[in-house]
ZAMI-488575 format. One line per 3 residues: number of its first residue (from 0); their letters; for each residue x, y, z of N, C-alpha, C. Coordinates in nm, 2 decimals. Layout:
<recs>
NUM) a) X/Y/Z/X/Y/Z/X/Y/Z | ...
</recs>
This chain:
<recs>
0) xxx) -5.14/-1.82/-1.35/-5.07/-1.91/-1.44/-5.02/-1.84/-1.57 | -5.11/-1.75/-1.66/-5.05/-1.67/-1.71/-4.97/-1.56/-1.69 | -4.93/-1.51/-1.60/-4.83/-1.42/-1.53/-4.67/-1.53/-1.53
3) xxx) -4.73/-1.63/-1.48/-4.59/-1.72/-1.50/-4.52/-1.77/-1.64 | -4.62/-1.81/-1.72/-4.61/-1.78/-1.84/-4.54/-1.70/-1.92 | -4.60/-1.60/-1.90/-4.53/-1.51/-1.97/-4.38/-1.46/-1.90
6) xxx) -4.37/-1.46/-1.76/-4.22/-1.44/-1.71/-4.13/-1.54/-1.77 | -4.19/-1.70/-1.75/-4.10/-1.80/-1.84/-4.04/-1.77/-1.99 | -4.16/-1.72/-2.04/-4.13/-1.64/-2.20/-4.00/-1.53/-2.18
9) xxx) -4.03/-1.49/-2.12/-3.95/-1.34/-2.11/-3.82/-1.41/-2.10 | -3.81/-1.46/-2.00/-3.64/-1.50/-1.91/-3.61/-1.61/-2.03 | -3.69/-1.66/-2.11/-3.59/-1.74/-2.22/-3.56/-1.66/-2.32
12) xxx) -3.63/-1.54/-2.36/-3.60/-1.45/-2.48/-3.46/-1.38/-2.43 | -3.45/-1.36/-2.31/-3.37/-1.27/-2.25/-3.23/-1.34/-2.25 | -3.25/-1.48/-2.23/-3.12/-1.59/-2.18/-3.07/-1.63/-2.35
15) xxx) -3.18/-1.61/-2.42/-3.11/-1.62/-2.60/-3.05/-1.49/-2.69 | -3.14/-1.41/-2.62/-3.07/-1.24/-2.69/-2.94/-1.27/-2.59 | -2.89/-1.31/-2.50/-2.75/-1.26/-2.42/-2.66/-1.37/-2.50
18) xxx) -2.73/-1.51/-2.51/-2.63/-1.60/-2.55/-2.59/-1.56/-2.72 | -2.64/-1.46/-2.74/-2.61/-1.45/-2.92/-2.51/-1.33/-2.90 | -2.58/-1.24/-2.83/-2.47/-1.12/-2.84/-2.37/-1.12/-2.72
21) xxx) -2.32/-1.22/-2.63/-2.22/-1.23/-2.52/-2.09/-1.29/-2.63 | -2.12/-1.35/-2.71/-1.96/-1.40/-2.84/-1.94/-1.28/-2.89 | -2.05/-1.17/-2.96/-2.04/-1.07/-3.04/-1.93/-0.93/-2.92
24) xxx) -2.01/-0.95/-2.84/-1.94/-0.80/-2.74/-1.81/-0.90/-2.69 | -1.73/-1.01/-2.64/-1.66/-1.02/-2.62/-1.56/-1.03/-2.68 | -1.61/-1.05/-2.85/-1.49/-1.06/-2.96/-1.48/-0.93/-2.97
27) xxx) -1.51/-0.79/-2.88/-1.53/-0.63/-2.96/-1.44/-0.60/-2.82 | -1.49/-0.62/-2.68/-1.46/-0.57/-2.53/-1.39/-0.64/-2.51 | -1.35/-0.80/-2.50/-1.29/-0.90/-2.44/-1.14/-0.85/-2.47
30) xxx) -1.06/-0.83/-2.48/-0.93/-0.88/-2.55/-0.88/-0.80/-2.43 | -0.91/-0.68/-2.39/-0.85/-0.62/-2.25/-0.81/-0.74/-2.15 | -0.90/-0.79/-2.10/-0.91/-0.91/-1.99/-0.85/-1.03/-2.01
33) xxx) -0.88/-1.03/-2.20/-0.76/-1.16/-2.19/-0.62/-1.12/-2.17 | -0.57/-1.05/-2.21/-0.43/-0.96/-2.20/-0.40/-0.97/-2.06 | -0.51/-0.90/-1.97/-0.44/-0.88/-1.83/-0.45/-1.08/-1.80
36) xxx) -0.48/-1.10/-1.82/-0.55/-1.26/-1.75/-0.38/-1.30/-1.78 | -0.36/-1.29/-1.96/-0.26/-1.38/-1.95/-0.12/-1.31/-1.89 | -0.13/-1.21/-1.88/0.00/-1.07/-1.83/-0.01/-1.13/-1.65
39) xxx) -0.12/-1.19/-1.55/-0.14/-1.24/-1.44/-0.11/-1.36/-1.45 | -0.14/-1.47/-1.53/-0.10/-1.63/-1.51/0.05/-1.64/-1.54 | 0.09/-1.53/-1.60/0.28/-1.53/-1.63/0.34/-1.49/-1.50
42) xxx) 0.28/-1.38/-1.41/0.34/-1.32/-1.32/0.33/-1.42/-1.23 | 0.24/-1.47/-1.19/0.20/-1.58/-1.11/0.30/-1.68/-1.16 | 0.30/-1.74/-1.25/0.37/-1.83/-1.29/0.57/-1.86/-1.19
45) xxx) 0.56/-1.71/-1.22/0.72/-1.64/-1.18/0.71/-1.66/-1.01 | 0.63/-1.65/-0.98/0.68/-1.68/-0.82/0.61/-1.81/-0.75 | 0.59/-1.85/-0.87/0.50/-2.00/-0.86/0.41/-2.05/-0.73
48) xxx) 0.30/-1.98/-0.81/0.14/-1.95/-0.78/0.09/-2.00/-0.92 | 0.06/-2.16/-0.93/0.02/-2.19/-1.01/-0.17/-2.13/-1.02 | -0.22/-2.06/-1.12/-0.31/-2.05/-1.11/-0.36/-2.08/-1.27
51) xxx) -0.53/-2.14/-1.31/-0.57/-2.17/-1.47/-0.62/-2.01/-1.51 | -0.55/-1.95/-1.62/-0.60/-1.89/-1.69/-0.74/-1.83/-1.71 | -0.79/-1.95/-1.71/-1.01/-1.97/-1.75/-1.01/-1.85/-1.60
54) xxx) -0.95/-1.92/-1.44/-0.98/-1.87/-1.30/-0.97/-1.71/-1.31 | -0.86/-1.68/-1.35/-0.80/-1.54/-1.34/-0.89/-1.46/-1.44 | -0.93/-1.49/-1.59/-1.04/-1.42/-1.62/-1.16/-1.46/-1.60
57) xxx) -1.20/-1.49/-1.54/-1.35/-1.48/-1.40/-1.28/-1.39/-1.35 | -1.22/-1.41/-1.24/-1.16/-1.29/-1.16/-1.13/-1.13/-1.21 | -1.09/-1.13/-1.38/-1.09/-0.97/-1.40/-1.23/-0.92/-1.48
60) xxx) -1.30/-1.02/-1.51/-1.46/-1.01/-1.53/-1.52/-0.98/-1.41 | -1.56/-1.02/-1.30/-1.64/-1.03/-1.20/-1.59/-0.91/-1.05 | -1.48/-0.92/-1.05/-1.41/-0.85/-0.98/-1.46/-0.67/-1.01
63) xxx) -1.47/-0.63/-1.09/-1.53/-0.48/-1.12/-1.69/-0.48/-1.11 | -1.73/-0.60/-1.16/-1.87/-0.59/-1.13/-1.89/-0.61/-0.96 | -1.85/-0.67/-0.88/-1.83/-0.71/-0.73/-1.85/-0.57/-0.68
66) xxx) -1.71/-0.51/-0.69/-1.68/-0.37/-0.66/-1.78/-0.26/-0.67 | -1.82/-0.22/-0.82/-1.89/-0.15/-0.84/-2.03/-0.15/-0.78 | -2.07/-0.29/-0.74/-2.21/-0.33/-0.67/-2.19/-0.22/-0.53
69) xxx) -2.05/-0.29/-0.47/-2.06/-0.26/-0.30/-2.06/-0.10/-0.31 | -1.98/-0.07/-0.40/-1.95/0.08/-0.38/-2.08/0.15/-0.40 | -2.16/0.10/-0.52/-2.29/0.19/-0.50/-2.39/0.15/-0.37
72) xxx) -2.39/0.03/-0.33/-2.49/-0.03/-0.25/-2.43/0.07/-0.09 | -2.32/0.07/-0.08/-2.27/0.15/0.04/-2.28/0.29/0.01 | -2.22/0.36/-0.13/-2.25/0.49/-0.09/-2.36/0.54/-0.21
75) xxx) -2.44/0.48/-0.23/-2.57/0.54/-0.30/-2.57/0.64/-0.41 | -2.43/0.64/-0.52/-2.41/0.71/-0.54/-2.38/0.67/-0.75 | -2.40/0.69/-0.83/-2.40/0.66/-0.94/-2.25/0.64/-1.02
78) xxx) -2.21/0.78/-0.94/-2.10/0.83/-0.99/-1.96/0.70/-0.93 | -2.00/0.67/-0.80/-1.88/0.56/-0.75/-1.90/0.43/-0.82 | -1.99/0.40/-0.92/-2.06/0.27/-0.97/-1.90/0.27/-1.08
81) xxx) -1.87/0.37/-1.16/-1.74/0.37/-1.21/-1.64/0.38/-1.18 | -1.65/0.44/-1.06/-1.51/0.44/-0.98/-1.51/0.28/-0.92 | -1.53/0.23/-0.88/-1.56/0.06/-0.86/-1.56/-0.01/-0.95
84) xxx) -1.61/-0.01/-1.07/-1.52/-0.04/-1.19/-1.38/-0.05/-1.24 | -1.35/0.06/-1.24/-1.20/0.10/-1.22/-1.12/0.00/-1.13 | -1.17/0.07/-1.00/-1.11/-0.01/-0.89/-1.07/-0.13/-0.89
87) xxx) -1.19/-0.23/-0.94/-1.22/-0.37/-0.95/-1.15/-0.40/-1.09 | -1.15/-0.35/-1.18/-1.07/-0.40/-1.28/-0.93/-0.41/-1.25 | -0.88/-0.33/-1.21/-0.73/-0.32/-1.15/-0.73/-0.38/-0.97
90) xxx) -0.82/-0.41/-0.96/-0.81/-0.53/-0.79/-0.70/-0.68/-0.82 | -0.72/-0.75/-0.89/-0.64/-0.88/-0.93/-0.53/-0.83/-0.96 | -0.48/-0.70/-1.04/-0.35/-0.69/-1.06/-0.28/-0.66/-0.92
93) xxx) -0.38/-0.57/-0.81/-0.27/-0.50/-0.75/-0.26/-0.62/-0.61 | -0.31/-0.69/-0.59/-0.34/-0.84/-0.55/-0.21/-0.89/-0.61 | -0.18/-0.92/-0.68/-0.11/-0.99/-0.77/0.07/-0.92/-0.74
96) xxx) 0.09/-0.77/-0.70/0.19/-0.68/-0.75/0.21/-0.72/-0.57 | 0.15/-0.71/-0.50/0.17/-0.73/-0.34/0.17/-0.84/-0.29 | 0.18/-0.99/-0.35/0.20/-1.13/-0.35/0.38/-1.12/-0.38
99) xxx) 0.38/-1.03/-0.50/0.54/-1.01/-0.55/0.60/-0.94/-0.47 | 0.58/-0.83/-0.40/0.67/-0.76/-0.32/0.69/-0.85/-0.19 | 0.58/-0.88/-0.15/0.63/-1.01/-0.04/0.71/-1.11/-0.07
102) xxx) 0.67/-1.16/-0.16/0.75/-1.27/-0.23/0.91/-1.23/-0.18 | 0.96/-1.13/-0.28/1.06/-1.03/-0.28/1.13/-1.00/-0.11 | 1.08/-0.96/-0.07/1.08/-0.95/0.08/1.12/-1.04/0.16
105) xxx) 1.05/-1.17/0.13/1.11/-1.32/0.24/1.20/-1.34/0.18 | 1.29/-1.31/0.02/1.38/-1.38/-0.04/1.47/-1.28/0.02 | 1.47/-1.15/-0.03/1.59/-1.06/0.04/1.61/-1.11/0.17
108) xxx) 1.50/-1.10/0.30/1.55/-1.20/0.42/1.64/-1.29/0.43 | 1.58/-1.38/0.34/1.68/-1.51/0.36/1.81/-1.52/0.30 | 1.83/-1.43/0.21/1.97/-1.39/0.17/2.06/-1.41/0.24
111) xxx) 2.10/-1.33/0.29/2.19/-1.37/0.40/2.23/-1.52/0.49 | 2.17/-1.55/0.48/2.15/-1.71/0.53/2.16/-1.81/0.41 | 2.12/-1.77/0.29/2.16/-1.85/0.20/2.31/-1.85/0.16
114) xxx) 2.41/-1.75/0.19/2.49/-1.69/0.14/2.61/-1.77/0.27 | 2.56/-1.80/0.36/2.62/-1.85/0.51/2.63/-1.98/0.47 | 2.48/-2.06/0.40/2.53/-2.23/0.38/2.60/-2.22/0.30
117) xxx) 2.60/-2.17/0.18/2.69/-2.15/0.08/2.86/-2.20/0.12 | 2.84/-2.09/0.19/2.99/-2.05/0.28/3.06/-2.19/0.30 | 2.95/-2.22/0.40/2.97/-2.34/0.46/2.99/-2.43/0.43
120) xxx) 2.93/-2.47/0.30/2.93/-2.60/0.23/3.05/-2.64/0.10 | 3.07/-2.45/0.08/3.22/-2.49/0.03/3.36/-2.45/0.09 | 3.34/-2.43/0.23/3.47/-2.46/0.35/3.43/-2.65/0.32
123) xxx) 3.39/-2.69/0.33/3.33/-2.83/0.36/3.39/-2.93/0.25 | 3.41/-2.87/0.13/3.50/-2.94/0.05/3.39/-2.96/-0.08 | 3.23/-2.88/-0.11/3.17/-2.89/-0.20/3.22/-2.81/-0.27
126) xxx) 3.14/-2.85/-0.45/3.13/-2.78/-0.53/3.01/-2.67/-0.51 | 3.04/-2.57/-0.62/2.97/-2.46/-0.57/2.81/-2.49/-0.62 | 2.82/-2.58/-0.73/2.70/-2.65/-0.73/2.62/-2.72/-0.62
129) xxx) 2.70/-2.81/-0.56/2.64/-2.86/-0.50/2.59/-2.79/-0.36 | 2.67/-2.64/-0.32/2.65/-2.60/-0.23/2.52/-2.53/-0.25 | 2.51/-2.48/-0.37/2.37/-2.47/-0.39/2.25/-2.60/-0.37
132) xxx) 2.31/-2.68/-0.39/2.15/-2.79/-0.38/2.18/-2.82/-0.25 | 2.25/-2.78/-0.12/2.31/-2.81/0.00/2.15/-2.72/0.05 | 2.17/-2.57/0.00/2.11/-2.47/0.06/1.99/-2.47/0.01
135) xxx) 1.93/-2.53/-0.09/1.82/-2.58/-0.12/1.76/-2.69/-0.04 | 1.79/-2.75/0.02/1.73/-2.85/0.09/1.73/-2.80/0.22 | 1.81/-2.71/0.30/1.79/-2.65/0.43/1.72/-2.53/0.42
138) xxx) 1.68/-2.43/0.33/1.61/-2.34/0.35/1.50/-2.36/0.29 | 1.37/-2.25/0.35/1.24/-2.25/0.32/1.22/-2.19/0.14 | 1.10/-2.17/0.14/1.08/-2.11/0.01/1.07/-1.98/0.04
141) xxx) 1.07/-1.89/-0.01/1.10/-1.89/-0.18/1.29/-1.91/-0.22 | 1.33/-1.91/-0.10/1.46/-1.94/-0.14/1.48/-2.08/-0.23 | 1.44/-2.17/-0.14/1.47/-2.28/-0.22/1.40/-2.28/-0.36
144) xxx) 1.28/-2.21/-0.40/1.24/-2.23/-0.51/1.30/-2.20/-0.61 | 1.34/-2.10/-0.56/1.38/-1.99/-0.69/1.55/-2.08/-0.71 | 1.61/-2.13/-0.62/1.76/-2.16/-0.67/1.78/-2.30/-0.69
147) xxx) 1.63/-2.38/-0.67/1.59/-2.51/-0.68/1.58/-2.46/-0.84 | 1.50/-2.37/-0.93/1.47/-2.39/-1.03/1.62/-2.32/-1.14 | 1.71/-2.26/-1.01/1.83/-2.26/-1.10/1.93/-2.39/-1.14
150) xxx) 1.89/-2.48/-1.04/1.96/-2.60/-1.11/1.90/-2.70/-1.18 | 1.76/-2.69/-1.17/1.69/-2.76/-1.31/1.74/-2.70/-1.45 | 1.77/-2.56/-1.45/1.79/-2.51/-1.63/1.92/-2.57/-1.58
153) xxx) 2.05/-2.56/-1.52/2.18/-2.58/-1.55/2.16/-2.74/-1.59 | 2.07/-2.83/-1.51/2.04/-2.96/-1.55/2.02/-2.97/-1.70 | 1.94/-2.89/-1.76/1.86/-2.86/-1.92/1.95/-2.82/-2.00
156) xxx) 2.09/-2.79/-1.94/2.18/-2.73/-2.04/2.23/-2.64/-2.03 | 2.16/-2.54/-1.94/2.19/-2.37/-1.94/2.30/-2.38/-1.83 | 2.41/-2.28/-1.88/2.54/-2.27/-1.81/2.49/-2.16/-1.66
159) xxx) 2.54/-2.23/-1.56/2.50/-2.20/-1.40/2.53/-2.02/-1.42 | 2.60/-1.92/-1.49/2.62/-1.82/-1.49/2.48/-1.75/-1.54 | 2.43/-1.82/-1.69/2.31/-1.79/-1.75/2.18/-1.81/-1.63
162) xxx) 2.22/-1.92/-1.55/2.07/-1.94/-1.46/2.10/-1.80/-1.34 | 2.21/-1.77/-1.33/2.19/-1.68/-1.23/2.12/-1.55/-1.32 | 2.16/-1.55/-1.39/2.11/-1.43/-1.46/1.95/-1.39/-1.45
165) xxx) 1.91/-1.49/-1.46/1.77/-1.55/-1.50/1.71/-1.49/-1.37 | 1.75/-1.56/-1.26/1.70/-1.56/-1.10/1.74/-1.40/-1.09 | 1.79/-1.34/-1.08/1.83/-1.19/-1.09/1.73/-1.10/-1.20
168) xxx) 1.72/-1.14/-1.32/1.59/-1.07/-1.40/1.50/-1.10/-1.30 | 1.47/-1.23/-1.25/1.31/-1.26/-1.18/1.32/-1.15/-1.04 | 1.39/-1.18/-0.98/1.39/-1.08/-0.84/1.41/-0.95/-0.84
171) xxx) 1.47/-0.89/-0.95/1.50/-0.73/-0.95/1.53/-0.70/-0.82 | 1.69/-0.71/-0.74/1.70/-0.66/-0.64/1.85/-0.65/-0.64 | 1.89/-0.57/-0.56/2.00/-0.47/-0.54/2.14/-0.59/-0.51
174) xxx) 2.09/-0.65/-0.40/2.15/-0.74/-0.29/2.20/-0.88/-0.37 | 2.09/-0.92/-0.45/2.10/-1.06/-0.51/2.18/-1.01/-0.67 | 2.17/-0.87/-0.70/2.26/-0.84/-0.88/2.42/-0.86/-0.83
177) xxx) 2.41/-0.75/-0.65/2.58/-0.84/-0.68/2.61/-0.93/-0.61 | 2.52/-1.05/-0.55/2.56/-1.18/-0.57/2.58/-1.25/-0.69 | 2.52/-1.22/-0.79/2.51/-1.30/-0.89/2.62/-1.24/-0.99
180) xxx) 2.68/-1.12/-0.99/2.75/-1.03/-1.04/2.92/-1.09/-1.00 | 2.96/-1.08/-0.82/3.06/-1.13/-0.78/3.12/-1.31/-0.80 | 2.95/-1.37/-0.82/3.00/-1.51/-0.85/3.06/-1.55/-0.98
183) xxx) 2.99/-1.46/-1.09/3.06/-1.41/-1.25/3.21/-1.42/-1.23 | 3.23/-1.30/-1.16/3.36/-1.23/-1.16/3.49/-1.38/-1.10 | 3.43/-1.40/-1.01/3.51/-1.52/-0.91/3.54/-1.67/-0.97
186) xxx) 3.43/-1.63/-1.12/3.44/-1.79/-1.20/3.52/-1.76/-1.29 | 3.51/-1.63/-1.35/3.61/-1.63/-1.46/3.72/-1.63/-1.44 | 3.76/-1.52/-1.33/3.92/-1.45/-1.25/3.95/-1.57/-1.22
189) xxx) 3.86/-1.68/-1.18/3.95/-1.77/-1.07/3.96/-1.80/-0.94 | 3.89/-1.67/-0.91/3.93/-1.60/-0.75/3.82/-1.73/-0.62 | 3.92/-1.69/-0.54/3.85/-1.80/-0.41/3.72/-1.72/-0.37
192) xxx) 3.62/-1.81/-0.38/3.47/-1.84/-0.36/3.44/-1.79/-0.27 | 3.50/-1.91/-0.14/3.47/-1.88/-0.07/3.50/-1.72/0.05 | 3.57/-1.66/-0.03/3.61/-1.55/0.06/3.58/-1.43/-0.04
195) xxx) 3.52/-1.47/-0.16/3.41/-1.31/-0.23/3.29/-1.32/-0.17 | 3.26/-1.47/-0.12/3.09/-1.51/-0.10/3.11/-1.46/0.08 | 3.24/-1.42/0.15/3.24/-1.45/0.31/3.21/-1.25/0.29
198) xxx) 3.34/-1.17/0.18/3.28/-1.03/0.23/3.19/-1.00/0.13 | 3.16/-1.07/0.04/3.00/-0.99/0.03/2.90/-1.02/0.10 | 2.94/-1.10/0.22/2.81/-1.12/0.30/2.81/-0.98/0.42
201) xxx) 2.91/-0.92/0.44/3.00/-0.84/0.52/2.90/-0.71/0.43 | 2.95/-0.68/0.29/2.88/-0.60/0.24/2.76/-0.56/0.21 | 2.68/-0.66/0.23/2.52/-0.69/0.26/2.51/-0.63/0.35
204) xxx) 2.52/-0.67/0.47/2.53/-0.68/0.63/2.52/-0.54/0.63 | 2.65/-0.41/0.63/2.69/-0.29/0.60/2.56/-0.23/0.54 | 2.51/-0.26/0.41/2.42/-0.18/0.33/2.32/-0.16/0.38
207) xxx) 2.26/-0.30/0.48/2.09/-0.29/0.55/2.14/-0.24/0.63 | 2.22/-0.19/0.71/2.24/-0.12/0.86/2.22/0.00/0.80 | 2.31/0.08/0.68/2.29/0.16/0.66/2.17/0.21/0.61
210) xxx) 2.08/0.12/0.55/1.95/0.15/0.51/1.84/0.17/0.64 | 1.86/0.08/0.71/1.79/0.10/0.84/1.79/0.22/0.91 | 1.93/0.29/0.89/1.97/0.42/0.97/1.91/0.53/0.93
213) xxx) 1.91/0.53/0.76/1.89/0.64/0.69/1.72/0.64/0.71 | 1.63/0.49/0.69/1.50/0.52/0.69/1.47/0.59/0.83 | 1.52/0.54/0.98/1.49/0.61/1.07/1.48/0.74/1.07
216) xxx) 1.65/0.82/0.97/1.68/0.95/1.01/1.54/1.07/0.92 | 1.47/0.91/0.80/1.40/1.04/0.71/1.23/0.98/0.75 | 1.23/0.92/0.86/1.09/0.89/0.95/1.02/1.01/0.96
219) xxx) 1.09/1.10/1.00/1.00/1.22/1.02/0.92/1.33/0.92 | 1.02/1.31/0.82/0.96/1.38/0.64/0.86/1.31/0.63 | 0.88/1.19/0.64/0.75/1.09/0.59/0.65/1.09/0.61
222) xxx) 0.66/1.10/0.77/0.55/1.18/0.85/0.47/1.25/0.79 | 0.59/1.39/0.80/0.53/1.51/0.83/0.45/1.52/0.65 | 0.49/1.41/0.55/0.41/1.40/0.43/0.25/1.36/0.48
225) xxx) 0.28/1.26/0.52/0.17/1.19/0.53/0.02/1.31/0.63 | 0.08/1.33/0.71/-0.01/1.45/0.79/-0.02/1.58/0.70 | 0.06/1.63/0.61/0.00/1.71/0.48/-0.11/1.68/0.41
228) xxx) -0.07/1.52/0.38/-0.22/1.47/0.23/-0.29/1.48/0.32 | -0.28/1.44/0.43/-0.48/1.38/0.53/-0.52/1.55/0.59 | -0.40/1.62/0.64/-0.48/1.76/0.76/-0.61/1.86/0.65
231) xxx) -0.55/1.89/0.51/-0.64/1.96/0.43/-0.79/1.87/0.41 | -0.84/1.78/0.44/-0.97/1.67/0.43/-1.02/1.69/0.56 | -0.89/1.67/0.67/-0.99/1.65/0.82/-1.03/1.76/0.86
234) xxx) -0.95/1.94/0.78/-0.96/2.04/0.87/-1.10/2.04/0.78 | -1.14/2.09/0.65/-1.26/2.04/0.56/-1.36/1.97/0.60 | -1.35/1.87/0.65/-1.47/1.82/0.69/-1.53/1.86/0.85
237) xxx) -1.41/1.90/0.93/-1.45/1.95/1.07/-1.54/2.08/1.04 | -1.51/2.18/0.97/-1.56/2.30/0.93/-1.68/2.26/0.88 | -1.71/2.19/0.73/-1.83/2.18/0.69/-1.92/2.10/0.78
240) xxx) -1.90/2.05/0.94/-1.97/1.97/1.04/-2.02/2.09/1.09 | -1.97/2.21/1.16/-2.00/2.32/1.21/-2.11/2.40/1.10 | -2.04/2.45/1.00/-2.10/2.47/0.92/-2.08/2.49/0.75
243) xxx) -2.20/2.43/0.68/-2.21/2.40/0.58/-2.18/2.48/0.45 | -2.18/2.66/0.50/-2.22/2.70/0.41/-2.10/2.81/0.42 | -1.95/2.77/0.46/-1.86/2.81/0.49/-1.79/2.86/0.43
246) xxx) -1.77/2.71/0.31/-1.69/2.76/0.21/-1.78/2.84/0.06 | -1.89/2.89/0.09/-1.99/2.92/-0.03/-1.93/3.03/-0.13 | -1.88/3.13/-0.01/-1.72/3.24/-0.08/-1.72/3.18/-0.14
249) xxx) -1.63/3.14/-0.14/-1.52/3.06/-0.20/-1.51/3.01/-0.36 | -1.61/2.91/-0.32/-1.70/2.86/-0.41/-1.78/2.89/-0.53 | -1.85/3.01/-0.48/-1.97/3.13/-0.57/-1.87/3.22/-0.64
252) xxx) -1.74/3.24/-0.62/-1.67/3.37/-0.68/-1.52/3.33/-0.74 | -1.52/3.36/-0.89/-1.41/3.35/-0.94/-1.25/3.35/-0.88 | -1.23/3.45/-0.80/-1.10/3.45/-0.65/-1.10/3.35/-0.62
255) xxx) -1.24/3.31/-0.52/-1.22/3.21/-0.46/-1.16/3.09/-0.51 | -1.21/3.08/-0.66/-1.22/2.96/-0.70/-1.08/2.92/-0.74 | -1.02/3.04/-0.78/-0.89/3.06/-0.83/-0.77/3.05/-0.74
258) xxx) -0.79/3.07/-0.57/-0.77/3.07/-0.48/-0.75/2.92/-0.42 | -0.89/2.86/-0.48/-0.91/2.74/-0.42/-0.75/2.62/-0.49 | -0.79/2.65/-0.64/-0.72/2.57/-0.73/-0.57/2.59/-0.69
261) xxx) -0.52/2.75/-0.69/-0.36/2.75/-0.63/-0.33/2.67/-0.53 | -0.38/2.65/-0.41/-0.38/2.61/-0.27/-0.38/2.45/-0.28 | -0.46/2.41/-0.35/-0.43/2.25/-0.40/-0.30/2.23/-0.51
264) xxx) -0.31/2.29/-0.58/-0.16/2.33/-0.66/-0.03/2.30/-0.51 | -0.02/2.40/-0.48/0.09/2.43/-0.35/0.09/2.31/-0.24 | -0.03/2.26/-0.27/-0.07/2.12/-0.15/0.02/2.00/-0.20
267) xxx) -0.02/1.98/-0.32/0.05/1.86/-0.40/0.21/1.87/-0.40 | 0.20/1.99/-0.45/0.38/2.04/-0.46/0.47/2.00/-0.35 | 0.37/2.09/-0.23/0.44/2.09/-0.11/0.45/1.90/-0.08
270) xxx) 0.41/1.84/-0.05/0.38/1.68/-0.08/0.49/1.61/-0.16 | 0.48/1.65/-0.27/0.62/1.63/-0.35/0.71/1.61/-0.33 | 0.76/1.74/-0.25/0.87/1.79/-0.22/0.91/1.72/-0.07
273) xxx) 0.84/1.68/0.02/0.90/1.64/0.12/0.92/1.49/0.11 | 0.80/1.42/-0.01/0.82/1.29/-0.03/1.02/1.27/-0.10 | 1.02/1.40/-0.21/1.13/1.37/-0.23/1.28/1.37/-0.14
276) xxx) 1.20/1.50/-0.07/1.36/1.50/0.01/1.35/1.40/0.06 | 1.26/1.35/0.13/1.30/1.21/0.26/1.33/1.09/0.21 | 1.36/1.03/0.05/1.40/0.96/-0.01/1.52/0.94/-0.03
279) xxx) 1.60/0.88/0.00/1.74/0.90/-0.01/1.81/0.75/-0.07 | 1.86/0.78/-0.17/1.87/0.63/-0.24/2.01/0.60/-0.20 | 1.99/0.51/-0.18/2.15/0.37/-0.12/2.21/0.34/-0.25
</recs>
């Protein structure tokens, strides 16, 4: 009875020393996590992923503690208890950055098909407004979101030129600056719609073939990158399986060590270098 006693004592001293000093350290530590929290409910916001603020910081509080648990509980190791920190503090963002490139990815898809009703709806005798709310009601999201929320600002007042602008900041992409770029041009000039909107669909079309071609021809660099980072680890740990005391040279003597450092030097480089060549920008 007295054993329980006293643990009851303890765990309320303990639950009052945290509730006094958890305001004090978060008005000192906190302000990182609000930052990313609110830097996440905006991003989120943009590809509309309604999420509450309060949710998202839980998630960049708990999330490094999560991490850091498993990492030590799996590799027993003190030193990964930080690296799991790390990890976990930056988990929700990179969660967050890979929500957007998909996002990104189904819109470029549907591009093309947005750019066809378009077409179609002003052969058809619409305005170019309206061909937009045409293509909003037949296509999926994120298409329709994103050009559904361009005719709510032109509703609000903002001139349909300014909303494209807007949807262009939000997407950052090659394909949709000169859509939004040629429709500018074709409002001001005057020029027929429908046949800047028929060969820039042509000029799309052209650009991903060509991009498709080029990624194929630079498949093999990429490769032969990727089997660079990993072969220096697998040939390393095959050796130290045989035996342990292999690299001890190496290791015990200034040469070696000096040896060791250049060779990872020349590793990264070489890495570098093939990542760059095989990049070839459109």
């Amino acid at each position: 009875m007295s054993k329980l006693l006293i643990l009851l004592f303890l765990s309320g001293a303990v639950v009052l020393i945290l509730s006094q000093l958890f305001p004090l350290l978060w008005a000192k530590f906190g302000k990182p996590f609000e930052k990313k929290a609110t830097e996440a409910e905006k991003d989120l916001d943009n590809i509309f992923v309604h999420v509450e603020k309060k949710n998202l910081l839980y998630a960049y509080l708990f999330a490094p503690i999560a991490v850091g648990a498993v990492a030590f509980i799996l590799l027993n190791n003190v030193i990964f208890i930080f690296l799991g920190l790390v990890v976990g503090f930056s988990l929700p963002t990179m969660v967050i950055k890979i929500m957007q490139a998909k996002r990104r990815a189904d819109f470029e898809a549907q591009l093309l098909d947005a750019i066809q009703v378009m077409i179609s709806s002003l052969k058809g005798g619409l305005s170019f407004q309206q061909a937009i709310e045409v293509m909003v009601e037949e296509l999926p999201a994120p298409m329709s979101q994103e050009f559904g929320l361009v005719l709510k600002e032109t509703k609000m007042g903002i001139t349909l030129e300014q909303s494209l602008k807007h949807l262009s900041e939000r997407m950052k992409m090659s394909d949709l600056n000169l859509l939004v770029n040629a429709i500018s041009v074709a409002k001001e000039t005057g020029g027929d719609l429908t046949r800047v909107l028929h060969r820039l669909s042509l000029t799309i079309r052209d650009n991903r073939k060509l991009k498709e071609s080029v990624s194929t021809l630079t498949l093999q660099g990429r490769i032969q990158g990727v089997i660079m980072s990993i072969l220096p680890f697998i040939f390393t740990g095959s050796v130290l399986s045989f035996n342990r005391e292999h690299f001890d040279i190496m290791l015990k003597s200034d040469t070696g060590k000096i040896l060791l450092g250049v060779a990872v030097v020349l590793q990264m480089v070489g890495v570098l270098l093939i990542h760059r060549f095989s990049k070839v920008e459109i």
